[in-house]
C-alpha positions as CSV (number, residue, x, y, z in Angstrom):
1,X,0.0,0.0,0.0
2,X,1.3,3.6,-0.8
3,X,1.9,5.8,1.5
4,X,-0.2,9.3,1.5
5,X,3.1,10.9,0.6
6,X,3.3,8.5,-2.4
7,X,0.0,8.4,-3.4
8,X,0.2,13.2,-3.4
9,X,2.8,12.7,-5.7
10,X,1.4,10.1,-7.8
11,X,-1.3,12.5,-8.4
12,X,0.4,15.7,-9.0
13,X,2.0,13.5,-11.9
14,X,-1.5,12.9,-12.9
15,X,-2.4,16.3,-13.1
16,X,0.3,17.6,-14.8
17,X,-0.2,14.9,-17.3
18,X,-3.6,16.0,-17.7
19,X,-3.0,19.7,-18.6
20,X,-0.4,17.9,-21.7
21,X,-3.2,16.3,-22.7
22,X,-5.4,18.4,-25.8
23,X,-9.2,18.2,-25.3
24,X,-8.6,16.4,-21.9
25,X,-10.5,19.9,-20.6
26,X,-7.4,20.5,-18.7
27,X,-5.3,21.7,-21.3
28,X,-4.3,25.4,-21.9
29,X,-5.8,25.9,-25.3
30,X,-9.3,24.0,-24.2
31,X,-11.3,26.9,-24.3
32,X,-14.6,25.8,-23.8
33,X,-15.8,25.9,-28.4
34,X,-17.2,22.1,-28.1
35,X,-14.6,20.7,-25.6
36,X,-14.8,21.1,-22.1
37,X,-13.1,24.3,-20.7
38,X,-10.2,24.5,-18.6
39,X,-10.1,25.6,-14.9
40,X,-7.3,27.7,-16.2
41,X,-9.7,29.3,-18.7
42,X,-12.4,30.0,-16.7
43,X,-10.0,32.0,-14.2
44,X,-9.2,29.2,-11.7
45,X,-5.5,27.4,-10.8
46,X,-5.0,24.7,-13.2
47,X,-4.4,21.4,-11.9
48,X,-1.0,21.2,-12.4
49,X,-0.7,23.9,-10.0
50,X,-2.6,22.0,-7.7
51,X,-2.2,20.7,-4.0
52,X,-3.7,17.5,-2.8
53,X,-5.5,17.0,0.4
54,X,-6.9,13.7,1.5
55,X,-9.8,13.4,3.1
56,X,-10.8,11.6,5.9
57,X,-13.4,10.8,8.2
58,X,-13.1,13.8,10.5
59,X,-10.6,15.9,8.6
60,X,-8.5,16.8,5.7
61,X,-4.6,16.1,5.4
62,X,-1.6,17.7,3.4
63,X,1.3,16.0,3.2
64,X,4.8,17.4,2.4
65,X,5.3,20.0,0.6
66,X,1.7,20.3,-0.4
67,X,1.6,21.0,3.6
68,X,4.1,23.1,3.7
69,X,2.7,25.6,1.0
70,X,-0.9,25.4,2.4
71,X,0.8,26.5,5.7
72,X,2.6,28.8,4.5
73,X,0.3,30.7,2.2
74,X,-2.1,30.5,5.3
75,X,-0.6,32.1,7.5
76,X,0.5,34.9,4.7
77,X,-3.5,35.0,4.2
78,X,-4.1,35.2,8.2
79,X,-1.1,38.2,8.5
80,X,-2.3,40.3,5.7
81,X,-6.4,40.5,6.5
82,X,-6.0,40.3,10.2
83,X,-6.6,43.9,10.3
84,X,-10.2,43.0,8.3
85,X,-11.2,40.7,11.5
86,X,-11.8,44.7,13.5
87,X,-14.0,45.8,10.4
88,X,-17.5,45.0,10.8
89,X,-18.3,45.2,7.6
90,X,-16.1,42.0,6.4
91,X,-17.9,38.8,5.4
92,X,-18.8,35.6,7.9
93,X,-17.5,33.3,5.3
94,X,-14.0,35.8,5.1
95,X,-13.8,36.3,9.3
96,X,-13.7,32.4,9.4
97,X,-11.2,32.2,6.8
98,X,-8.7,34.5,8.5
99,X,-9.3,32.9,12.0
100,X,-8.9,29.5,10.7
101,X,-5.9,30.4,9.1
102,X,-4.5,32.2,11.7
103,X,-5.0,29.1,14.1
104,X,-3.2,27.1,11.3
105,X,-0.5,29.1,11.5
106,X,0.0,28.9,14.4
107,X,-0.3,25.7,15.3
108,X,2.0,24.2,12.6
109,X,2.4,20.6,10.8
110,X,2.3,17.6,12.5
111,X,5.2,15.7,11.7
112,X,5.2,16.6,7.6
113,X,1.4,17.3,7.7
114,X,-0.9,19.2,7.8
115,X,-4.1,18.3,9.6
116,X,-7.5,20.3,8.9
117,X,-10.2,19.5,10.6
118,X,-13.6,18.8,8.5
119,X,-15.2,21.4,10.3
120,X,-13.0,24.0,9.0
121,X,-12.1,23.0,5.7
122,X,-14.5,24.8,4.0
123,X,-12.8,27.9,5.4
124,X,-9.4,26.9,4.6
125,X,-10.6,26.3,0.6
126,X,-11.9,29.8,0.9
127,X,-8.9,31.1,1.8
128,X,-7.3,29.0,-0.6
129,X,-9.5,30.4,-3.1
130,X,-9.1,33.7,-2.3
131,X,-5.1,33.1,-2.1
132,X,-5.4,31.2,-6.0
133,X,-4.1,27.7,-4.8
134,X,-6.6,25.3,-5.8
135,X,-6.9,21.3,-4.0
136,X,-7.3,18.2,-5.5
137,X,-9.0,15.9,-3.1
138,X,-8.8,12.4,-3.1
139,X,-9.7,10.0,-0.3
140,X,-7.2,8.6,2.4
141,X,-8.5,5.2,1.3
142,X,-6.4,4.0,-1.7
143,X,-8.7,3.4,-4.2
144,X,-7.8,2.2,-7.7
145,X,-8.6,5.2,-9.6
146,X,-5.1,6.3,-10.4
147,X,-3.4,2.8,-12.0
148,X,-0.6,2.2,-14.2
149,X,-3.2,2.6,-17.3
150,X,-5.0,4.8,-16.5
151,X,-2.6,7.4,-16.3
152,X,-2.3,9.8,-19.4
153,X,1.9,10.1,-20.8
């Protein structure tokens, strides 16, 4: 069995094999004219630029440096708008962003990961959002989705 570590980079490989790929609706120059359109294209990250979080039962994990960049751009995010937490006029969704990050920050990987609960995930994918870091989720059970074959060169 792969570990998550294995399987994060195994999928990374994936995506960037995807966005190669013409008409795969991944690629740079699918631009929607009777092909599907590209994330890039319709002004999100494209998947090659994506990180990839595993989801579990009660939370979410990033593994190396996919953790390390999601910590990192978090607690960027929570630095920069903390002054926005004093305005009342800022968002619910956005005030749970920040504060989520902020906690993030703060308290850090464990080990090479990094742990977000289910709870707040939707908060931290806001603030990825709003940072332009997209996820690919997968779940922490292996599942054979991703085989030899089925993998685009």
């Amino acid at each position: 069995m792969a570990t998550l570590l294995e399987r994060a980079d195994k999928i990374k490989d994936w995506n960037k094999a995807k966005c190669k790929q013409k008409d795969s609706g991944f690629h740079d120059t699918d631009v929607g004219t009777g092909k599907p359109r590209s994330p890039q294209n319709r002004g999100l990250p494209a998947i090659r630029d994506h990180v990839v979080a595993f989801h579990g039962r009660w939370e979410h994990t990033l593994v190396g440096d996919c953790a390390t960049r999601v910590l990192t751009a978090l607690t960027k995010y929570a630095a920069d708008k903390l002054a926005a937490l004093a305005d009342l006029a800022t968002d619910s969704d956005t005030r749970l962003a920040i504060i989520n990050a902020k906690n993030y920050s703060e308290k850090g990987l464990t080990g090479s990961n990094l742990v977000i609960r289910n709870a707040e995930w939707n908060s931290v994918v806001f603030a990825l959002n709003e940072i332009g870091i997209g996820v690919t989720v997968a779940d922490e059970k292996e599942s054979p989705a991703l085989s030899e074959d089925e993998c685009p060169r």
